[in-house]
N, C-alpha and C positions, 0 to 999 in steps of 0.2 A: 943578877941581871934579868931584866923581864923580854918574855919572848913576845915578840913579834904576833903570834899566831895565840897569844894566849888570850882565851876568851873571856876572862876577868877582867870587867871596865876598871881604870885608873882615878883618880879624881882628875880634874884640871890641871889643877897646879903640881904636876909630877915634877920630878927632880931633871928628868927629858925633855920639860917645857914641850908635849906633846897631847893632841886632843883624842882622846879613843872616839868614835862616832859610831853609834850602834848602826848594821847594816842596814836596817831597814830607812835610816836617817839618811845614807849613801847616796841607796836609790833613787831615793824623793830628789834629792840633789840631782841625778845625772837626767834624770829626767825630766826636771824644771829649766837644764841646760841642753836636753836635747831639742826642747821645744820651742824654747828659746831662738836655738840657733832655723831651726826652720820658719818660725814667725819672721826673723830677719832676711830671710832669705825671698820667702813669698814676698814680702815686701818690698824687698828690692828687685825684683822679678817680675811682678804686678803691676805695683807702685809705683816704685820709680820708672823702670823703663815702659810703663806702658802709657805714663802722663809724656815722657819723653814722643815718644813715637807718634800717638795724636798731636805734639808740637809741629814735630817735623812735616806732617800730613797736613795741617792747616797750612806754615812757608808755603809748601809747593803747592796748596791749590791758590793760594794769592801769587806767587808766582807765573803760574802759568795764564792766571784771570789778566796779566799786564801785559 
C-alpha cells in the first residue's frame, strides 16, 4: 500500500483512481482561488452595491424635487 506522504508521483490511472499534483501545481491553484474569491467580492462590493446606492440617491432626489 502506498503512503500518503510518499513523494513518488503515481501515474493517473492508479489502481486508487487518485491524482498526485506536484506542490508547486497546489499553489497555483489556491491562489487562482484566492483571487478569485476577492475579485468576487470587490465586485460585489463596488459594483453592485455601489450602482445600487446611486439608484437609490437619484429616487430621493426626484422624490423630494415632487
Amino acid at each position: 500500500m502506498r503512503s500518503v506522504t510518499d513523494p513518488v508521483p503515481m501515474a493517473i490511472n492508479n489502481p486508487f483512481n487518485t491524482t498526485i499534483m506536484p506542490v508547486s501545481f497546489r499553489w497555483i491553484l489556491v491562489s487562482i482561488m484566492a483571487s478569485n474569491t476577492a475579485a468576487i467580492m470587490g465586485y460585489d462590493f463596488y459594483i453592485v452595491n455601489g450602482i445600487g446606492k446611486k439608484i437609490a440617491k437619484r429616487w430621493k432626489k426626484k422624490e423630494a424635487a415632487v
